[in-house]
C-alpha positions in Angstrom: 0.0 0.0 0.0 2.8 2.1 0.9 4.4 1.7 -2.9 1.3 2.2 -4.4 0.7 5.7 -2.8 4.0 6.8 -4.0 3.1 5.5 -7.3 0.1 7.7 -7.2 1.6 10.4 -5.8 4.4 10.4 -8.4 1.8 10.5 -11.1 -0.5 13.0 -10.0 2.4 15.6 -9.5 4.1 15.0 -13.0 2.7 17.1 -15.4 2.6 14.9 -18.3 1.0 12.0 -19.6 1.4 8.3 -19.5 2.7 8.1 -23.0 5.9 11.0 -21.8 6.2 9.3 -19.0 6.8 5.7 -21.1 9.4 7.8 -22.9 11.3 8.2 -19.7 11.7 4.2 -19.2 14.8 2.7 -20.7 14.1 -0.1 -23.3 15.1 -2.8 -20.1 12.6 -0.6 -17.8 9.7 -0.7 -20.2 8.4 -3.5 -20.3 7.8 -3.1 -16.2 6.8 0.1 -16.3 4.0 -0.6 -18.7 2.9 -3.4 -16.0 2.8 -0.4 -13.4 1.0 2.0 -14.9 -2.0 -0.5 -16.2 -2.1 -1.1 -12.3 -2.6 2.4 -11.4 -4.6 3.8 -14.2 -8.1 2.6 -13.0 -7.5 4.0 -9.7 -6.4 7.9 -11.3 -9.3 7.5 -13.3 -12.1 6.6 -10.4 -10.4 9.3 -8.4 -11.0 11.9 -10.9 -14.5 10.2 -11.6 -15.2 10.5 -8.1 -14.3 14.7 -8.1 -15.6 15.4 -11.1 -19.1 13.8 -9.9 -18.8 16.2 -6.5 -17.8 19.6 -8.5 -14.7 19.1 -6.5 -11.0 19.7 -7.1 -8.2 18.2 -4.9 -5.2 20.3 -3.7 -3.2 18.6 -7.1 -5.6 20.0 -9.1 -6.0 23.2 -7.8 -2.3 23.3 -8.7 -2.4 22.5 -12.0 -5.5 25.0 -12.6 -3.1 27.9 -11.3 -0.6 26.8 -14.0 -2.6 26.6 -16.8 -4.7 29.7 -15.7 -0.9 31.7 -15.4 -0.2 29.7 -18.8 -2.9 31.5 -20.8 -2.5 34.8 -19.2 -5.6 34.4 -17.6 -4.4 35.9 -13.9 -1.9 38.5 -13.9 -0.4 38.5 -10.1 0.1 41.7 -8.3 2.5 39.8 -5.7 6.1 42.0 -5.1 6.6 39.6 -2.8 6.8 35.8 -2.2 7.6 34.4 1.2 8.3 30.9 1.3 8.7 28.2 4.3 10.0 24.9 4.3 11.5 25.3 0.6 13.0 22.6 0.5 9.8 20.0 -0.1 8.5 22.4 -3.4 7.6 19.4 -5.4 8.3 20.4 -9.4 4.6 20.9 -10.0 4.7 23.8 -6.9 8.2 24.8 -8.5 7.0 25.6 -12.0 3.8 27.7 -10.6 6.2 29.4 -8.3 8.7 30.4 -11.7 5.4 31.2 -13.6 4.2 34.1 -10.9 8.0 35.0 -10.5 8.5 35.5 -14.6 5.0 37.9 -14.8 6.8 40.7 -13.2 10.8 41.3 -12.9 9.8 43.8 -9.3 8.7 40.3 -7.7 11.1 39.1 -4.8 11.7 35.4 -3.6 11.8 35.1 0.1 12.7 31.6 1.2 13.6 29.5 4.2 14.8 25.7 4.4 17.2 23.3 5.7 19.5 21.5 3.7 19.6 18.2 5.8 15.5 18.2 5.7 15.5 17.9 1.9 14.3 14.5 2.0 13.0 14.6 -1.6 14.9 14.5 -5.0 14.3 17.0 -7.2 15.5 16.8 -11.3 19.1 18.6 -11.2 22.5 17.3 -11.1 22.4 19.0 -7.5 21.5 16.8 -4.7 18.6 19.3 -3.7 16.2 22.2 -4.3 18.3 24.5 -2.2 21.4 24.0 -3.4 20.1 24.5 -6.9 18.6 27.8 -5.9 20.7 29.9 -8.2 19.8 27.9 -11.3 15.8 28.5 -11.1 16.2 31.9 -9.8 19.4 33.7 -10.1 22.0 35.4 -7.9 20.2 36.1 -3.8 21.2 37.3 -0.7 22.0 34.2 1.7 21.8 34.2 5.4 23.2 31.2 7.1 21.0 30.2 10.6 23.3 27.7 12.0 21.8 28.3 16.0 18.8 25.8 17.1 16.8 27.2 19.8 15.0 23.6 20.2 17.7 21.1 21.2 20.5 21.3 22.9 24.4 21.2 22.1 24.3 17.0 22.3 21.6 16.5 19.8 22.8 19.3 17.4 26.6 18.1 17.1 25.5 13.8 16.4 22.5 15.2 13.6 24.8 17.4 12.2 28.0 14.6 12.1 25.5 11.6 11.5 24.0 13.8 8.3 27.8 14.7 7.1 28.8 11.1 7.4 28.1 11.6 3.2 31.4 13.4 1.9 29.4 15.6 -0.3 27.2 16.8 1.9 28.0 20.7 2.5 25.4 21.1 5.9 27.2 23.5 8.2 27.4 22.2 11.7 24.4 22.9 13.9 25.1 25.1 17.3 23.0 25.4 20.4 23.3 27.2 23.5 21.7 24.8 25.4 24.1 22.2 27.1 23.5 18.5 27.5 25.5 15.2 28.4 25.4 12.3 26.6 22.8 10.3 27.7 20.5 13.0 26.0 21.0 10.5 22.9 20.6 6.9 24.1 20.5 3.5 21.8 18.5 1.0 23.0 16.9 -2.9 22.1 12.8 -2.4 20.9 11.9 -4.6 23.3 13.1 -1.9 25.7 9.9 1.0 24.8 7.4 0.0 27.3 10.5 0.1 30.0 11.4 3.4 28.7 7.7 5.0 28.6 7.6 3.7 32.8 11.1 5.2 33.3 10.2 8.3 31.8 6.6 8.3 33.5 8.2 7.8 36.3 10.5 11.0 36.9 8.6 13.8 34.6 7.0 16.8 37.2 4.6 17.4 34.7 2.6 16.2 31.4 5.4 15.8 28.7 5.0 15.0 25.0 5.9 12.3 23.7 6.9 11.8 19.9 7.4 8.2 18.4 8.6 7.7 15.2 8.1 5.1 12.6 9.5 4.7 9.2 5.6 3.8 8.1 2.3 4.5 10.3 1.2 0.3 10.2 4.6 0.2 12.3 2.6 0.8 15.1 3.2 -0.8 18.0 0.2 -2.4 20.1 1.2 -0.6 23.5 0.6 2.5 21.7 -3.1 1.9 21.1 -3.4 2.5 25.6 -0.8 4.8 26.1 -2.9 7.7 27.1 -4.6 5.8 30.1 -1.1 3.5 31.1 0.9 6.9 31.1 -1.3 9.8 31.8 1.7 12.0 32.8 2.7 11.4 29.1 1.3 13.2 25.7 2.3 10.3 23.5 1.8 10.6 19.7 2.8 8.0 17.4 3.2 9.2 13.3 5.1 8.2 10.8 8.8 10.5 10.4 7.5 12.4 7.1 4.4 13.7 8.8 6.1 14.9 11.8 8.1 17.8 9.9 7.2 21.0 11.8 6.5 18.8 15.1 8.8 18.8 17.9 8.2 16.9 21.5 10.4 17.1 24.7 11.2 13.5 24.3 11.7 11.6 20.4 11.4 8.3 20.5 13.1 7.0 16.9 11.5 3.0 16.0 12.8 0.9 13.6 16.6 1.0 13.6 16.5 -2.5 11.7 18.0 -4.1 8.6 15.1 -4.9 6.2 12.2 -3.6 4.0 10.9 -1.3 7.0 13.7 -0.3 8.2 16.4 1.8 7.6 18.3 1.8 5.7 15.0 0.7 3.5 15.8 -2.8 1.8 13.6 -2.2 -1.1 14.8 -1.6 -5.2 13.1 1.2 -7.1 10.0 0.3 -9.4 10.0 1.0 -12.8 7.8 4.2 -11.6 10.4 5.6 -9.7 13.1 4.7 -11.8 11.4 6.9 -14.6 10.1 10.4 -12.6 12.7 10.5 -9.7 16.2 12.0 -10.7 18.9 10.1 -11.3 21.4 10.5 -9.2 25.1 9.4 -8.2 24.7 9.4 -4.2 26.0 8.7 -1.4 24.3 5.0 -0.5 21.4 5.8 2.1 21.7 9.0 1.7 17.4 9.7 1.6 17.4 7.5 4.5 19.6 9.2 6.4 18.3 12.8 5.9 15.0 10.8 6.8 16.4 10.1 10.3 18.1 13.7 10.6 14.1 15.0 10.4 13.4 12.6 13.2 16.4 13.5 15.7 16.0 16.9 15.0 12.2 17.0 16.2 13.5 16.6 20.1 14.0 19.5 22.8 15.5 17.1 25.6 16.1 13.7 24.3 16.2 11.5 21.9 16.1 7.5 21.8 16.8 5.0 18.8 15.5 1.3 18.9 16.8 -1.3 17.5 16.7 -4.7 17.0 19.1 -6.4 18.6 19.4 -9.2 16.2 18.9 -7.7 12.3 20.5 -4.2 13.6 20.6 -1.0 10.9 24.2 -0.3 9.6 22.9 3.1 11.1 23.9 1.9 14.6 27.1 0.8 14.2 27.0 4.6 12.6 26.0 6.4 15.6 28.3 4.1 18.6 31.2 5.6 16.8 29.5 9.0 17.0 29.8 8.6 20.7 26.2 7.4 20.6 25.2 6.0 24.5 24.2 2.5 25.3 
C-alpha cells in the first residue's frame, strides 16, 4: 500500500501524460513500467471520476489550474513579494507555478527559508537538492546562514549534524546550540526496551510531557501505543510516521525501527520501474534519503532522543552512531 501511494503520488504531481512518462523508461525498464502503470490507471481515473461527480477539485488540481490559468494569461499576479517556508519540499509541480508568478513581473522578490539536511526529496538537477540548486531557477540572492537551534540542545545538534555529514558531499554547516547537555541525551537502545522506557520516563517527569514516536511507516505501530494515554497519563504520546512529523517537535523523540530490512532503515527495497522513470537520477552517497529521513526525526527533540533497534537484524545506522559517541 505504501508503494502504491507513492506510485500515485508520483503521477499526479508529473505534469505529463502516461505516454511522456513511457518515454522516460529505458528499453530494459519498459516492459515493467507498462505493467505499473496499467495497475494504477483505474485508480487515477475513479479518483478523478469521483471529483468530477462532487464539483470538487483536490489540492493537485487546484495546482495544476493555477498553472494553466498563469499559462494562458488568464491571472496576472500583483504579488512584489513571495515568502516561502519549508523550501526545500516544493515538489516540481509547486516549482513551476512558483517560476510562472515569478517571470509575470521582474519587481517580484523570492523570500525563502529551508534546511539542507531536511530535503528528504529529489528533485530533477545534477544537484542533490532544491536548495542548493537555488541559483539555477532563480538567479543570484542574498543568503543568510541560521546555524543556532533554539529547540535542542548542544548533544543532539553536534551527532544530527555529524550523522548527516557522514556523506562526503554533503555541505550542511554544523548545527550550534546554546543549550548544554550530556550524553545520555541520545541513548540507543533494544525495541523490546519501549514500554520500559515509557515507565522510566513516566516515572520522573513533574509534569505532562509529550511524547513523539517515530516510525519509518504509520502500520509500524506498535500495540502498547493503542493504551498509552490511560497507562501513562503524565505522558502526551503521539505515534506518526517521520514524514508527517516535519514542523512537530516533542520534549522527548522516541526514533522505531533501527533495523535491517524492507521497514527499516536503511529501507531494503529496489526502485520500481515508476520511480526509476520520474525521480532524478542521481550518483549518491548509498542511504543517503534515508539518512536525511532520520536527521528530520532527531532533529524533532528538545530534551532527548532515543533509537530502537533490534538487537538481532540491527541498521548499519547503529554501528553509525556508537562511533559517534552514541550511549548505550
Amino acid at each position: 500500500m505504501v508503494r502504491l501511494d507513492n506510485w500515485l503520488n508520483l503521477l499526479r504531481i508529473h505534469v505529463g501524460s502516461q505516454k511522456t512518462i513511457s518515454e522516460l523508461a529505458t528499453p530494459e525498464e519498459s516492459k515493467q513500467l507498462q505493467m505499473e502503470l496499467r495497475l494504477v490507471a483505474p485508480i487515477i481515473k475513479r479518483w478523478k471520476t469521483m471529483l468530477k461527480a462532487e464539483g470538487a477539485v483536490d489540492s493537485l488540481g487546484l495546482i495544476h489550474q493555477a498553472i494553466n490559468l498563469l499559462q494562458k494569461g488568464k491571472f496576472i499576479s500583483p504579488l512584489k513579494y513571495i515568502l516561502i517556508d519549508e523550501f526545500q519540499d516544493l515538489s516540481p509541480l509547486e516549482m513551476q507555478l512558483l517560476q510562472l508568478l515569478r517571470e509575470q513581473s521582474t519587481q517580484t522578490h523570492l523570500f525563502a527559508v529551508g534546511d539542507d539536511g531536511q530535503a528528504i526529496y529529489r528533485f530533477p538537477l545534477a544537484k542533490l537538492n532544491l536548495i542548493a540548486s537555488f541559483e539555477h531557477y532563480f538567479g543570484q540572492g542574498v543568503y543568510c546562514t541560521l546555524d543556532t537551534t533554539y529547540r535542542f540542545n548542544d548533544h543532539i545538534a553536534k551527532i544530527a549534524s555529524q550523522f548527516i555529514q557522514i556523506d562526503p558531499e554533503q555541505q550542511i554547516r554544523p548545527l550550534k546550540s546554546f543549550v548544554k547537555a550530556n550524553k545520555k541525551s541520545i541513548v540507543l537502545l533494544p525495541e523490546e526496551q519501549l514500554e520500559n522506557l515509557l515507565n522510566k520516563i513516566s516515572g520522573y517527569v513533574t509534569e505532562k510531557k509529550m511524547i513523539l514516536i517515530l516510525s519509518r511507516y504509520f502500520y509500524l505501530q506498535p500495540a502498547v501505543i493503542k493504551k498509552a494515554n490511560t497507562r501513562w497519563p503524565k505522558l502526551k504520546i503521539n505515534f506518526m510516521p517521520i514524514q508527517a512529523a516535519k514542523g512537530c517537535q516533542a520534549d522527548y523523540v522516541i526514533i522505531l525501527g533501527l533495523d535491517h530490512g524492507i521497514n527499516g532503515f536503511p529501507i531494503c527495497e529496489s526502485e520500481s520501474a515508476i520511480e526509476k522513470a520520474l525521480l532524478p537520477k542521481f550518483n549518491i552517497f548509498p542511504n543517503l534519503q534515508d539518512r536525511r529521513l532520520l536527521y528530520v526525526a532527531f532533529t524533532r527533540a528538545k530534551k532527548q532522543v532515543y533509537l530502537l533497534y533490534d538487537k538481532l537484524t540491527p541498521s548499519i545506522f547503529v554501528e553509525q552512531f556508537k562511533k559517534l559517541g552514541v550511549s548505550q
